[in-house]
N, C-alpha and C positions, 0 to 999 in steps of 0.2 A: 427508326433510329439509324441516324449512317455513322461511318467511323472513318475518323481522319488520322494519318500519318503524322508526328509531330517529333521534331528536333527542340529540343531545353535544355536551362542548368539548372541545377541547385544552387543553394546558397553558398555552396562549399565549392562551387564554381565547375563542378562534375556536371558532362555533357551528359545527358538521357536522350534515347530514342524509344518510341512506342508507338500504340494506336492507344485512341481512346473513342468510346460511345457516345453522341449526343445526337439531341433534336435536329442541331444543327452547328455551323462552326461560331456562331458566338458563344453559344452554350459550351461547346468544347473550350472554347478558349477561358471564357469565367471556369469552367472546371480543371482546367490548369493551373492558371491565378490560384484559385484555392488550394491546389498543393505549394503554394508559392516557389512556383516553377517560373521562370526567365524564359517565355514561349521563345523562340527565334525559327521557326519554321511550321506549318500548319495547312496541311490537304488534304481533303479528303478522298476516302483508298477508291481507286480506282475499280470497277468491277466491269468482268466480259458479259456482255446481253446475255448468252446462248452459254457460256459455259455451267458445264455440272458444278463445280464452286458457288456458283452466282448464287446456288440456292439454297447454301450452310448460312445458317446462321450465326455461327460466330465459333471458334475453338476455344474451351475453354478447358482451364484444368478441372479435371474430377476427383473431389475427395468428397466423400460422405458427410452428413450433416452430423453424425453421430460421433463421429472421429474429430471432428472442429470442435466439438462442445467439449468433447474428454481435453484435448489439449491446450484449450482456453482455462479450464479450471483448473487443472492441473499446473500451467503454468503460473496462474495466480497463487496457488498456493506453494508452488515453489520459490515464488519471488519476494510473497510474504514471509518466510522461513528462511530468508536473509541469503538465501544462492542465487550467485548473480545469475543476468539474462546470459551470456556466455555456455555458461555450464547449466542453466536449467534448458535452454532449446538442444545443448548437446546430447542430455537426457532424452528426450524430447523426440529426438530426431533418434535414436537408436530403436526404441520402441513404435517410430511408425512403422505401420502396416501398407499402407497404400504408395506404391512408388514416387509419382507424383509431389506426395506431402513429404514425405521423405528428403527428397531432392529440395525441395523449399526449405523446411527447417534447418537444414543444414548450409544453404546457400544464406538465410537470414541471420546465421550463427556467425558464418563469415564475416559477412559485411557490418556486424554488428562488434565482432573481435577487431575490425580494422578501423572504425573508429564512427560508424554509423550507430543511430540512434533507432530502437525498436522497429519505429512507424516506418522511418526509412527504406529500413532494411524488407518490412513486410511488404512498400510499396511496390516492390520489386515483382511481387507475386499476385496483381488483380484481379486475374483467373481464381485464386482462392479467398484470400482476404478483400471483401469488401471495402467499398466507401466510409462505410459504420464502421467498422473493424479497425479501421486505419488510425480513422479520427479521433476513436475514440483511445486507441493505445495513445497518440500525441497529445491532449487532453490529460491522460495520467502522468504521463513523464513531463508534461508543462509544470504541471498543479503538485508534483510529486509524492502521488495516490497510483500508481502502475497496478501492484495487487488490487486496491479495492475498484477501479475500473476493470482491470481483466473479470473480476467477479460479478462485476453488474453485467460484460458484455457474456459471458456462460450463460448465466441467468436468463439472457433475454436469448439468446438463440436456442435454449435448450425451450423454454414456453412457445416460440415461434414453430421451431421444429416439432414441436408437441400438438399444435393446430395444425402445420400442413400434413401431419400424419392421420391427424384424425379428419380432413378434407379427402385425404386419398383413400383410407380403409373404408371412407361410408362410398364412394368410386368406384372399388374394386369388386362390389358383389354384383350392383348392374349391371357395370362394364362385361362380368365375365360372363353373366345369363344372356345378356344381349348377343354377345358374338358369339357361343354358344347355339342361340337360335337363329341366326343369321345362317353358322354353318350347315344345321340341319336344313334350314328349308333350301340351301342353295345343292346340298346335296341329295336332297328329294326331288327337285328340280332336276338336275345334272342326270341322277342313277334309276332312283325310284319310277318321277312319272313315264321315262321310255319302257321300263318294262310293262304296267298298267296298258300303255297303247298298242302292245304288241297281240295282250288279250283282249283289247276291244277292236283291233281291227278284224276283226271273227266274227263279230257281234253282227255284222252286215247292217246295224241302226244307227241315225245321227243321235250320236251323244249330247246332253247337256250341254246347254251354252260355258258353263261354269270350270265343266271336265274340258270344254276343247279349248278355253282360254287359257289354261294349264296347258294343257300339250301344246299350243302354241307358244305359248312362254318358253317351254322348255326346248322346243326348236331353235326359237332365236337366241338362247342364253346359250345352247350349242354350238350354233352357228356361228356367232360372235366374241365366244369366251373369250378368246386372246381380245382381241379389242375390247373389249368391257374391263378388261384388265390393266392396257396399255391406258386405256381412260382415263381409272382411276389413280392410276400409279402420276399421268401429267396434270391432272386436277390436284390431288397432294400437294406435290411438287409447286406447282404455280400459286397453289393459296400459300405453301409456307412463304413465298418467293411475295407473295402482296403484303401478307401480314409482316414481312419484315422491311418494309417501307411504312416513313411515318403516317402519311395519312391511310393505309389498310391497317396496322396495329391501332389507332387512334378509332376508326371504325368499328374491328371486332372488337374491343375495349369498351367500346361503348353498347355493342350487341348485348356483350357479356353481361354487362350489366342491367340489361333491361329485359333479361330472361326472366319466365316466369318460374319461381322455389328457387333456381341457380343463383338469379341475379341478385335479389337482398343477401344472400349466403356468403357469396364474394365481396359483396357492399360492406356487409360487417366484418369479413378478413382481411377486407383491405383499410376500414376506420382503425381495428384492431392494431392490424401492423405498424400505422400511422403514429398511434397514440402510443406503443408502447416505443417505438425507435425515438422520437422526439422525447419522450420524457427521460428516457435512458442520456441520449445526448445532454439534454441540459442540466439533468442533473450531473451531469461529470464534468459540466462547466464551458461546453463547448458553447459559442454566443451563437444565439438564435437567427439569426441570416444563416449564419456556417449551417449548422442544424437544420434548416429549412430547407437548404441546398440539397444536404446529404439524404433526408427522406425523400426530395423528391425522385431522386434516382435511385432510389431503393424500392420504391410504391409497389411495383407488380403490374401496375395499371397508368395504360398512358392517359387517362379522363383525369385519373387522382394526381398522377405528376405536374399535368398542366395547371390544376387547380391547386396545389401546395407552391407551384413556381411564380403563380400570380398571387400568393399570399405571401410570399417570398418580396417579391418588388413591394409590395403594397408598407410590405412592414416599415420595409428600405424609406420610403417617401414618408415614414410615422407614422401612420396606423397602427390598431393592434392587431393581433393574431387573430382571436376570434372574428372580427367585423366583416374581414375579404372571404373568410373561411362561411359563414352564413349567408351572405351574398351569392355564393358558388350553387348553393340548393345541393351541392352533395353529400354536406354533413349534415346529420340531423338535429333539431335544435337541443337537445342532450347535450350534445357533444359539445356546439358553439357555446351554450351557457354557463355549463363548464368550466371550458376554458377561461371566461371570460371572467367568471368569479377567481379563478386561479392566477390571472393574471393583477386583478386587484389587490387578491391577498398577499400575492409574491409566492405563491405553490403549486405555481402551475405541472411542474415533474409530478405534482403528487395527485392532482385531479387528473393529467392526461396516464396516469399510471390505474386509476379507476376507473376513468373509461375504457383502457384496454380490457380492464381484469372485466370488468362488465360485459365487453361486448363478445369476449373468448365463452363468457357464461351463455350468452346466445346464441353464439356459436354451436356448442357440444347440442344445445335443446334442437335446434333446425337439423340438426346433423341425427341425432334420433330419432325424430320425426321423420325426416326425408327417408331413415333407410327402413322404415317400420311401416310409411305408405310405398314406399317405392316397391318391395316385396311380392305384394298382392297386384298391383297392375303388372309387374312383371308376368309373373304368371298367369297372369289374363292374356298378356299379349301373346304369350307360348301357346296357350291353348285357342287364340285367336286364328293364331298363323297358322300353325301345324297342325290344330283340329279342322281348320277351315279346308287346308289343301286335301288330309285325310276324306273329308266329306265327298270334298267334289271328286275323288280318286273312285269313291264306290257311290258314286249316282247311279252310273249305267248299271252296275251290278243288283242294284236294289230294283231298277226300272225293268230288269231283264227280270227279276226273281218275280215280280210284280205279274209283270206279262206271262210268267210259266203258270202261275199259280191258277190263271183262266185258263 
C-alpha cells in the first residue's frame, strides 16, 4: 500500500491537508471522492531507500479496542437520552484514560461546537476512527438514527474485538513455549555444551559424530553470535520493509492463506469480518458501492480487498453481489448462495449477519481444536530438541562407562 500527500475542500469550502493509504493513486483519489472531498492536489509521500523511517510502517494513533467500544456505547446511549453530541463527547472526553483519545474527543467536541457535524469532526482523527466508523456515524445523522447506528457500530466492534482476542489467546500459549525452547537450546548451545567439551577433551577418544556436531555448532553460534544477530535484526527489518509494498503484502497475504490449520482460520476471520461489516453498513442505509468500498479497506487481507474491489466494479457495471463474489473461488458456495437468496428477498443485512454469526461459530471450534492439538506437538518438539541435544551431550559418557566396564 503507498500513501499520497493530498490538498482538498470540503463542501463548506474548508482547505484539508493529509495522507491517505491506497493501492494506488486512483484508488486514493476515488477514496477522496467518497469523502466528498474537492481533491486539488495528490502525491505520493516520498520515501529515502536507506533511511531507518523507510521501514515504519505507518504512525498511527493508539487507543485500545476496549476503550473504542466503551465510548461508542456509551455515546449512543448518551445521545439517545436526549444530551447533545456537544456535551455527551464533553463527558466523554473527561473520562478518557488513554491520552491520545483524550486529545481527539475533545478536539471533535470543538469542531463539532463550531459548527461541524459528527463524522466530520471524527474525520479529523483516522488514526483512531475508521473508514466504518466514519461512515457509518454520516449514515446516522443523514437517516437521523445517530443513537441506533452508534449501537449497531459497539455491537460489531465489540464481536470483532471478541474474535481477534480469541485469534490471539489460542497465539499466546505456542508462541510463549516456542520462544521459551528456542531460548533454552540456544542457551545450551551458548553455556551448557562448552562446558561438556571441556570434560571430553580428557577423554583422549573421538567422540560421536552427533556430540561433535554440537560442539561444532556451538563454535560457530560463538563465533558468530553478533552476526547471527545483525542477521536477523536486517532480515526483520527488510521483510517488514517488502511486506509493506503492494505486491510483497499481496504475496504474504496470499501465503497466509494457503498455510496448512492457519490458512482456513484466517479464511473464516476474514469471510467473518466481511460479512459482519457489510451487513452492519447496509443495514444503516449506507448504498452498496459506498459499503463495498469501505470493506474493502477494512479486509485485513490484500487477496480479500482485491476480490471485494472487483465485486465492487462489477456491481457498478449491474451485476449482483453474489455472482463476481463466486467467480473469485474465495468465498465458499455458503456464503455466495446466501447472499444471493438475500439479495432476491431484499434481506441481504440479515443473511450476511448469519453468515458472520456462522462463520465466528467456526471460528471458536478450529480455535479449540488448534490449541488442544497444538499442546502435545509442542511438547514433542521440547522433548525432541532438548532431549535430543541432552542425548548427544552424554554419548561419550555412556561410550566411556561402556568401555570401563571391560
Amino acid at each position: 500500500m503507498a500513501r499520497y500527500n493530498y490538498t482538498a475542500k470540503e463542501k463548506a469550502g474548508k482547505t484539508l491537508k493529509g495522507e491517505v493509504e491506497a493501492p494506488d493513486k486512483q484508488k486514493a483519489l476515488e477514496s477522496l471522492r467518497a469523502r466528498e472531498l474537492l481533491v486539488l492536489k495528490l502525491e505520493e509521500t516520498k520515501k529515502s531507500s536507506f533511511s531507518l523511517s523507510s521501514f515504519k510502517l505507518g504512525k498511527r494513533e493508539k487507543v485500545p479496542m476496549d476503550e473504542l467500544v466503551i465510548f461508542t456505547r456509551q455515546l449512543a446511549t448518551l445521545t439517545a437520552s436526549g444530551i447533545t453530541i456537544v456535551t455527551s463527547l464533553d463527558t466523554l472526553s473527561e473520562q478518557a484514560e488513554n491520552p491520545s483519545f483524550k486529545n481527539a474527543i475533545s478536539d471533535a467536541r470543538d469542531a463539532v461546537n463550531t459548527g461541524a457535524s459528527l463524522s466530520e469532526a471524527l474525520d479529523k482523527h483516522r488514526g483512531i476512527f475508521s473508514d466504518f466508523f466514519i461512515n457509518m456515524v454520516k449514515a446516522g445523522e443523514s437517516g437521523g438514527m445517530l443513537d441506533e447506528v452508534l449501537e449497531r457500530v459497539a455491537t460489531y466492534l465489540e464481536k470483532t474485538n471478541n474474535l481477534q482476542k480469541k485469534i490471539k489467546s489460542a497465539m499466546v500459549y505456542p508462541a510463549a513455549v516456542t520462544a521459551m525452547a528456542l531460548g533454552i537450546t540456544a542457551l545450551m548451545i551458548l553455556k551448557v555444551i562448552p562446558v561438556f567439551e571441556d570434560i571430553f577433551s580428557g577423554f583422549g577418544a573421538t567422540l560421536p559424530a552427533p556430540t561433535q556436531f554440537l560442539i561444532d555448532l556451538s563454535h560457530g553460534a560463538q563465533r558468530y553470535f553478533w552476526g547471527i544477530v545483525i542477521f536477523l535484526v536486517v532480515f526483520v527489518l527488510l521483510f517488514k520493509r517488502y511486506i509493506s509494498t503492494e505486491t510483497g503484502r499481496f504475496k504474504f497475504d496470499s501465503m497466509k492463506l494457503r498455510l496448512p490449520v492457519f490458512g482456513p482460520l484466517l479464511k473464516k476471520v476474514a469471510i467473518s469480518k466481511f460479512s459482519r461489516t457489510l451487513s452492519t453498513l447496509v443495514r444503516s442505509g449506507v448504498p452498496i458501492l459506498q459499503a463495498l468500498e469501505i470493506v474493502s479497506r477494512t479486509a485485513g487481507n490484500v487477496v480479500i480487498e482485491r476480490v471485494v474491489v472487483k465485486v465492487r466494479d462489477n456491481v457498478k457495471e449491474g451485476e449482483s453481489v453474489s455472482e463476481p463474489m463466486e467467480r473469485s473461488g474465495i468465498f465458499p458456495p455458503l456464503v455466495t448462495r446466501m447472499i444471493a437468496v438475500g439479495e432476491k428477498t431484499g434481506e441481504m443485512e440479515k443473511m450476511l449477519s448469519k453468515i458472520a454469526d456462522f462463520f465466528d461459530e467456526q471460528v471458536d471450534v478450529m480455535v479449540d481444536s488448534m490449541t488442544s492439538l497444538l499442546e502435545p506437538l509442542i511438547i514433542a518438539f521440547l522433548g525432541i530438541v532438548i532431549g535430543g541435544i541432552v542425548i548427544c551431550m552424554f554419548l561419550p559418557i555412556l561410550q566411556l562407562s561402556q568401555v570401563v566396564s571391560f
